[in-house]
C-alpha positions, 0 to 999 in steps of 0.5 A, spaced: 500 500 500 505 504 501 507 504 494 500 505 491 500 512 490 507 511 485 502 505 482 497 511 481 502 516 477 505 510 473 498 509 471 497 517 469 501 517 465 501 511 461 494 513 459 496 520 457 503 519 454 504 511 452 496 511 448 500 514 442 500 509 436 506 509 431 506 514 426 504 512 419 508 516 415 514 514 411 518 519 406 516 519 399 521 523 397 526 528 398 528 534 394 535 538 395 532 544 391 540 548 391 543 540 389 550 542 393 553 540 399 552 546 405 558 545 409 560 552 412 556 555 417 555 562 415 552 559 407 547 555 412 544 561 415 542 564 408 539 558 405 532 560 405 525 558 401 519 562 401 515 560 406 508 558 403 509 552 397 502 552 392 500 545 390 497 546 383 498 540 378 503 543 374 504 538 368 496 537 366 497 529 369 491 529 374 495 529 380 498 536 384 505 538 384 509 542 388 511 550 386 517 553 391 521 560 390 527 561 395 528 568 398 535 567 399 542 563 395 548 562 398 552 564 392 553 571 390 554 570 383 547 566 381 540 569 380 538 572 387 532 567 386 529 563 383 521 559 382 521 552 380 516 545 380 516 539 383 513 533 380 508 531 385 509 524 385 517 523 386 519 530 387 523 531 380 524 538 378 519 539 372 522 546 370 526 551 374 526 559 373 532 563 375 529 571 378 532 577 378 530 578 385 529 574 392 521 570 391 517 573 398 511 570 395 508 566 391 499 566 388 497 562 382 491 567 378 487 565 371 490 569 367 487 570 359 484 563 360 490 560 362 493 558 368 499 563 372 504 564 377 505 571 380 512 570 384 512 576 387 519 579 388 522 584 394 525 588 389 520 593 386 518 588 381 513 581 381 514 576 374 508 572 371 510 565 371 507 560 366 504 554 370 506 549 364 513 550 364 515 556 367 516 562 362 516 569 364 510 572 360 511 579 364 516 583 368 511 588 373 514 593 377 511 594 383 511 601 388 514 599 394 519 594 397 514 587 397 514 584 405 515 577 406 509 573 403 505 578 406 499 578 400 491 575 398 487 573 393 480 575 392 475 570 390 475 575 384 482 574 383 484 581 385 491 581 389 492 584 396 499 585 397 503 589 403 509 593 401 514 597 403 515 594 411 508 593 412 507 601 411 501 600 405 496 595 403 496 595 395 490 592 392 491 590 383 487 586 378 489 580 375 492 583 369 498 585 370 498 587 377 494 594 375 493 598 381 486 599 383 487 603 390 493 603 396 491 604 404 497 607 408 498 603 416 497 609 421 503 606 426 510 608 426 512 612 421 520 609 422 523 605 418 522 599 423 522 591 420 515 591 425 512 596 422 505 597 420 501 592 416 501 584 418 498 578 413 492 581 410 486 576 409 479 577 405 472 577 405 466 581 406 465 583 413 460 589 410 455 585 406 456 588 399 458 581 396 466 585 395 471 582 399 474 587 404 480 587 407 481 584 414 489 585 417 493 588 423 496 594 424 502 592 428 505 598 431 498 601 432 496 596 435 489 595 431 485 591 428 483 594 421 477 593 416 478 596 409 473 596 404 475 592 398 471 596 393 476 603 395 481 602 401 477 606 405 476 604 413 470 601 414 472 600 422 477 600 427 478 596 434 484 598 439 487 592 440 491 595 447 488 593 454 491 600 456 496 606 453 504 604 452 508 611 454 514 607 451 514 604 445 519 600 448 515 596 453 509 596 446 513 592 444 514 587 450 507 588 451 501 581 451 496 586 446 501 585 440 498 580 435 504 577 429 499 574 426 492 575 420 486 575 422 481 569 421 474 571 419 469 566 420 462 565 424 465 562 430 458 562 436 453 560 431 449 566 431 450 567 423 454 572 423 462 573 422 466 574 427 474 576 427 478 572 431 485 575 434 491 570 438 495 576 441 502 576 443 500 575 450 496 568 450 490 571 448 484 569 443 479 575 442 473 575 438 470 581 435 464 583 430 465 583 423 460 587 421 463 593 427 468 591 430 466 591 437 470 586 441 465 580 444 470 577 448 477 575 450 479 568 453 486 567 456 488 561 453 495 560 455 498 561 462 505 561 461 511 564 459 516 558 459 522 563 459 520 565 465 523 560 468 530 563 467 529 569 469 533 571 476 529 571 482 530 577 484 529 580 477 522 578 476 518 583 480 520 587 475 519 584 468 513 583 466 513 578 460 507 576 456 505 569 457 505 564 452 504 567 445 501 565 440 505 566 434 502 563 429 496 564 425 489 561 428 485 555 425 477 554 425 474 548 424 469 544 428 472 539 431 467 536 436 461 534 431 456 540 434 454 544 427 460 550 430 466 552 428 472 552 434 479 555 435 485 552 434 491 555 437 498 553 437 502 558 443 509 559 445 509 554 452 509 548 447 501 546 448 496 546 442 489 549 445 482 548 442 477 553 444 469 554 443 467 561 440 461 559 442 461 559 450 468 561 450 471 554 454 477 551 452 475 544 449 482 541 450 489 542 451 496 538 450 503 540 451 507 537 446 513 537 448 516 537 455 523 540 453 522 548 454 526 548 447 522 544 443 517 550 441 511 549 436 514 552 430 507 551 425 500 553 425 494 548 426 493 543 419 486 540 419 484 533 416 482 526 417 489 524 419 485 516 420 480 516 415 475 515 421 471 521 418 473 527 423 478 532 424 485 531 426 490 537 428 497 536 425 502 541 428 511 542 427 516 543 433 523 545 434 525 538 435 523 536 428 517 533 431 511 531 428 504 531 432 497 529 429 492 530 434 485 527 435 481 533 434 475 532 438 478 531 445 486 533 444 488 525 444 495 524 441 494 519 435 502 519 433 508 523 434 513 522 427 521 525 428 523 527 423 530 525 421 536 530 422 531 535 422 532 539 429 532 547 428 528 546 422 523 551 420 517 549 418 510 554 417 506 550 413 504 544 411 500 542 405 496 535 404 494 533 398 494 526 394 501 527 390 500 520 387 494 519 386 493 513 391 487 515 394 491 516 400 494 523 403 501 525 403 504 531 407 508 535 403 514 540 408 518 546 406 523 545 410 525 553 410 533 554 413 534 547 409 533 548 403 530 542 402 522 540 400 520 534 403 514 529 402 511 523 406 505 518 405 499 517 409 494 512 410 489 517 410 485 516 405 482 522 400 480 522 393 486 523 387 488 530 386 484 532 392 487 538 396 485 538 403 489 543 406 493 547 402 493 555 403 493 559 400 490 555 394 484 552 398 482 558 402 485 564 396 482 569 401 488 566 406 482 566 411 484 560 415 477 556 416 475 549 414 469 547 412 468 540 413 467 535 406 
């Protein structure tokens, strides 16, 4: 008896740790998209692709193929980027397009009835690509250095792009990147990398069948909503719990959101709502149509860095909690007919909320090393082909966890090998050899490297299931069930 309570804890934790199953994915292919051995250091820190991928079946054979551009290269004398296709069945280039610029984004438009891939550049200038074989069909100067990927697509084919460092919001036809209109970010006007404007997505928050424009307007610490027929504001929420004196602290503060909005109708009342996952652990939720909040629930609790902060210097530091630094997902996951939150934080746990009654469905950490940080945004599919929605996420340790979406059971976990330290944003799942079955497609950002796994997930051939920003053009994160 004198044992029993360690009995107990052994038994715990069996259930909540040993129910994991082995993990079902097995490496299809792997593709070195520079296809030269990196042996120095300071060549590695640059390697780089663009963070978001398109699956778009490229060559017409009824499978989807993967298209990537990098944003850095490691040696001075080649093109300062390029965009190539990747055979979606075995990972072989189809072809390869070197650029006179870094890729920060890439967008696949219909354009004159065909099939085109806009590379947008961080030079002043954005190239359409042809999907087929990559021939540059037009070079199209843009105003204003390109941020980042920072760009959408409306469902009319309209591009909203962020440009100089967040400090406009541009919106311009299909054709040729024409301008329709510009809207200036209100927050500081200093040359600050963090200033103005983050992602912006798409849809109609006025009810005038014209997709507007919902983003962050970081340093000002608001939520903005931009009519999409003329850039003129149609709302504006204070982001801010109280005024910031010094911008310094502003910027250490919990109200900052580094991430885009999603747009969705997440308590079942009919109407849209805006939903924002601050810096400091916590999920807003405003109105749509006015912007008014409707609530905030603190989801994360803690800061795990805190835990290496001296004693004595903790009264006087005042970190945010676990952030959440990548954009939020809603998918319903309970079965109940309503959409709820998914969000992945900084103190290493995957949280599913109820828009509807503000309650935390569930909870997981995954990993227990403070290190090992979750470095993607929830990705949403039938993982195990029982008809309900899993959550698959990336850490830091090159682990891949998929979760049971309607109670936050841990289903598999799968390392990846030698993949520690490796970024990886998104991840895409589509049926890349027309199998019938899911395979999981990685960008593995610092590596230059792109890496696809097979699943036993069933799906129909050539079906995309999850795959911004071609799923959801308007990059508003929101999963509809099949």
């Amino acid at each position: 008896m004198r044992n029993l309570p360690m009995i107990l804890v052994l038994s715990l934790f069996c259930i909540n740790v040993c129910h994991a199953g082995d993990s079902p994915l097995k490496e299809l292919w792997r593709t070195d998209i520079y296809g030269w051995e990196q042996v120095e250091d300071t060549l590695k820190a640059k390697l780089s692709l663009t963070n978001r991928v398109l699956i778009e079946d490229v060559n017409n054979d009824g499978t989807p193929d993967v298209v990537v551009g990098t944003k850095r290269l490691p040696r001075p004398d080649q093109t300062k980027g390029k965009v190539l296709a990747l055979r979606g069945r075995d990972g072989i280039p189809l072809w390869e397009r070197g650029l006179d610029c870094k890729v920060v984004g890439l967008v696949e438009i219909g354009l004159e009835g065909s099939s085109t891939i806009v590379a947008m550049g961080d030079s002043s200038a954005s190239y359409f690509l042809r999907t087929l074989d990559g021939e540059v069909l037009q070079t199209v100067p843009v105003t204003g250095k390109t941020y980042n990927d920072l760009l959408a697509v409306s469902s009319t084919g309209e591009l909203a792009l962020v440009t100089g460092w967040g400090d406009s919001l541009q919106m311009r036809r299909p054709d040729f990147l024409k301008k329709e209109w510009e809207a200036a970010a209100e927050g500081n006007s200093t040359a600050d990398e963090e200033n103005g404007f983050l992602q912006p997505v798409l849809a109609d928050v006025n009810s005038d069948q014209v997709d507007d424009v919902v983003l962050i307007d970081y340093w000002a610490l608001r939520l903005v909503a931009l009519d999409g027929r003329n850039g003129h504001r149609l709302w504006e929420s204070n982001l801010a719990r109280k005024k910031y004196k010094d911008d310094r602290k502003k910027k250490l503060s919990g109200d900052l959101v580094i991430t885009s909005p999603c747009v969705a109708d997440v308590n079942g009342d009919g109407k849209r709502e805006v939903v924002v996952g601050t810096f400091g652990g916590a999920i807003s939720v405003f109105s749509a149509s006015d912007g008014s909040k409707i609530f905030q629930t603190q989801v994360s609790k803690e800061n795990p860095m805190k835990k290496e902060i001296p004693i004595f210097l903790k009264p006087f530091l005042k970190l945010p909690k676990g952030g959440i630094i990548f954009h939020l997902v809603s998918a319903d996951l309970n079965d109940d007919g309503l959409l709820d939150i998914l969000a992945t934080c900084f103190d290493q746990r995957v949280y599913a909320l109820d828009g509807k009654n503000q309650k935390v469905l569930w909870s997981i950490k995954t990993d227990e090393y403070k290190e090992n940080q979750i470095f993607s945004q929830p990705t949403i599919a039938d993982m195990d082909g029982d008809g309900k929605l899993d959550v698959v996420v990336y850490n830091s340790s090159g682990n891949l966890h998929c979760i049971r979406g309607q109670d936050g059971t841990l289903l598999w976990t799968h390392q990846m090998e030698d993949q520690e330290g490796v970024q990886v944003i998104d991840l895409f799942l589509a049926d890349l050899n027309g199998d019938g079955f899911m395979e999981v497609v990685i960008p593995q950002t610092k590596k230059g490297e792109v890496v696809a796994y097979s699943t036993d997930a069933p799906c129909k051939p050539g079906e995309i299931i999850w795959g911004m920003p071609k799923l959801n053009p308007q990059n508003n994160p929101v999963v509809e069930r099949r």
